[in-house]
N, C-alpha and C positions, 0 to 999 in steps of 0.2 A: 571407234574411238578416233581422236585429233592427236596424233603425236610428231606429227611433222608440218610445216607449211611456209610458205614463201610474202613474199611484200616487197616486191622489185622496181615501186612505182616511185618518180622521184619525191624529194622530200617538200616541193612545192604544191605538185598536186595534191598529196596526201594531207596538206596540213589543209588544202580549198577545201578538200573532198570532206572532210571534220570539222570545218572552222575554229580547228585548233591547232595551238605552235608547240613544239618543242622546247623543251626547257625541262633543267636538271638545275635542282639548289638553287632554284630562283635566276636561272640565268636560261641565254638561250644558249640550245645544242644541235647539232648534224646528225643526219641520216644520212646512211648509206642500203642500196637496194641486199635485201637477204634474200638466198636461195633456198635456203635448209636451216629453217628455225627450229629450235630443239628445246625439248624438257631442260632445265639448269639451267638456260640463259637469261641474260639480263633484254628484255621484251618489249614494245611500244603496248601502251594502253591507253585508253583513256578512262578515268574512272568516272564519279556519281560524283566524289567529291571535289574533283578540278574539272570540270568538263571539257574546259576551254585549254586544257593543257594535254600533250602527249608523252607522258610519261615511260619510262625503263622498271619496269616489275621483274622479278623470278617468275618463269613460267614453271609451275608446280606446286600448289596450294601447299600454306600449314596453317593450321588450325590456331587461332591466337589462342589457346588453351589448351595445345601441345607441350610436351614437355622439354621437346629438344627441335631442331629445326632440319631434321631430317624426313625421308620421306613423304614430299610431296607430293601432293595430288595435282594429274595433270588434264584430266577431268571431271566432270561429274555430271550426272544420270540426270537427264531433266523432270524424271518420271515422280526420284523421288530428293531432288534437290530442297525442296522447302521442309521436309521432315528428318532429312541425314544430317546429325548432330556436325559434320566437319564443315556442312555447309550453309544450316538454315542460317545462321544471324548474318552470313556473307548476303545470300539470299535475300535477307528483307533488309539489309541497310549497306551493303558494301558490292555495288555491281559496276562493272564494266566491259568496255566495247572494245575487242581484240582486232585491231586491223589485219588484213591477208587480202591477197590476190588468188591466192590456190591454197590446197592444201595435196597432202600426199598419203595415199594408201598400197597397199601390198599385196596382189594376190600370188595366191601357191599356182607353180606352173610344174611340170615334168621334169624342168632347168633349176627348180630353187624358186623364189619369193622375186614376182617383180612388182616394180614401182611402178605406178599410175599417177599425174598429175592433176587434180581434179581442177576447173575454173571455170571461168565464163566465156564465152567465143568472142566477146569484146574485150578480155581481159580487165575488166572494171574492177575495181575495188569493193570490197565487201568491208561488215563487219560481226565477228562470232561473238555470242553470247557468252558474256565471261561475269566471272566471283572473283575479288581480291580479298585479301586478307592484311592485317596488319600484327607479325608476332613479336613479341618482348622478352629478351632476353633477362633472366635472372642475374643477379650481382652477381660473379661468385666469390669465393675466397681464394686466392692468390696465395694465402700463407703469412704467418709469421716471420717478421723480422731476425735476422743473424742472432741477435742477443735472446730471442724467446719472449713471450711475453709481452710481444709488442701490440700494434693494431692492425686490423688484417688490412691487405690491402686489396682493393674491388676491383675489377674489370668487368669492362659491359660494352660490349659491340654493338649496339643500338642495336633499333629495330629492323626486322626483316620483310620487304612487303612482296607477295607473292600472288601470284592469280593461275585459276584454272578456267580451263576451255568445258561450256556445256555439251553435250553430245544427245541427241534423237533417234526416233529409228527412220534410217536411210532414205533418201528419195528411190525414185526408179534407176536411176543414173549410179548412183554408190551401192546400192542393193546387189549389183554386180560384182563387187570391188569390197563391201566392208556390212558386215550387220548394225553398225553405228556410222553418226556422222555429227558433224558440229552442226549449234543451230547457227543459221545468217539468219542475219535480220534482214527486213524490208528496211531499206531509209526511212522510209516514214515511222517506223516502229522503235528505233535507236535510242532517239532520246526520250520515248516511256519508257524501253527498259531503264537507261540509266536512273531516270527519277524514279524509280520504283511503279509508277499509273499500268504499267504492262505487267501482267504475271504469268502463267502457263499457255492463256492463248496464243503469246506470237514463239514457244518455244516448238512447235511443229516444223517437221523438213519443208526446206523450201524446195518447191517445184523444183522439176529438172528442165524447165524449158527455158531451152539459152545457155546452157552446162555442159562441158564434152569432159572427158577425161583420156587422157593419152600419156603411153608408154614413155618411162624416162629413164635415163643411165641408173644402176646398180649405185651408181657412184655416191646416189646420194643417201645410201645407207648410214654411212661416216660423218656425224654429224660435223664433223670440224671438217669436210669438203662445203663449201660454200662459195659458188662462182656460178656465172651464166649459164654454163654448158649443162646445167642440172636437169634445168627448165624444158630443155631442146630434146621434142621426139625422140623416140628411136624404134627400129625397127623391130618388130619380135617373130617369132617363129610360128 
């Protein structure tokens, strides 16, 4: 699985590296580098339908024919993503491109679960094969007025837009480290997933050549620790 990963690069490279800008509500917006991106947070993406924008999603899929906007999906199985009901219609009309630098895995030690940094020896940017969704919250009824009898009054928190990370099975490199792994794209391959022209073929692991993975602080278990020092080696036994 993908349930942790970083994007520490500045907000200029990142937008070269995309040919796209930031912008929320039609306006432009800042980045700052993350160390420890987590499930529930509000995410950079870019989708199918803005391409040229990098967007703030919830990382954890709902289903737009969910009943409630609770548990999300924070991945999904490339195996059988085009046939699992939570995800085929994301699938054929709702994809995008999850920017990261690394990601994080956990293996079991004699000490307890350590953390591994997974990346590239050049630190480059990548980008994970992702699904968004877009869910609608129902009217609901708020109640009757004091006197009884009156007109209900409606609340509605707009929509919720949310995306999940695809996952494969592992390269040589993560095989070590995790039975799953997110897909990266090749650059070349990015903007067919977005338009839909790319299907199952570019969801395979990518090679491990050019990949290291190395040991990092415990620290970054706690999804609300979020600084440099995450990133940085550490020694293990």
């Amino acid at each position: 699985m993908c349930g942790r990963y970083t994007l520490v690069v500045a907000q200029d490279e990142l937008e070269a590296r995309f040919d796209a800008r930031f912008r929320e509500d039609g306006a432009a917006s800042s980045f700052s580098p993350r160390y420890n991106m987590a499930p529930g947070q509000q995410l950079p993406v870019i989708t199918n339908e803005q391409p040229e924008t990098i967007r703030r999603l919830e990382w954890g899929l709902v289903p737009s024919w969910a009943d409630d906007d609770s548990g999300g999906l924070i991945n999904a199985r490339a195996e059988s993503v085009a046939e699992k009901p939570s995800f085929r219609g994301a699938y054929e009309q709702r994809r995008c491109l999850v920017p990261a630098d690394g990601f994080y895995e956990w293996v079991d030690t004699a000490e307890g679960k350590q953390p591994y940094r997974v990346s590239f020896d050049d630190d480059r940017v990548f980008a994970m094969a992702g699904l968004w969704e877009r869910w609608e919250p129902e009217t609901t009824q708020a109640g009757l007025d004091a006197f009884g009898g009156g007109v209900a009054d409606g609340t509605d928190t707009g929509p919720l837009e949310t995306f999940t990370i695809v996952t494969t099975e592992p390269n040589d490199l993560v095989a070590d480290l995790h039975h799953r792994m997110a897909v990266i794209l090749e650059p070349d391959t990015e903007r067919r997933w977005l338009t839909g022209e790319a299907g199952h073929d570019v969801l395979e692991p990518l090679p491990a050549d050019g990949m290291c993975a190395e040991p990092v602080s415990t620290a970054v278990n706690d999804p609300a620790t979020d600084e440099p020092s995450l990133i940085e080696p550490v020694e293990t036994v």
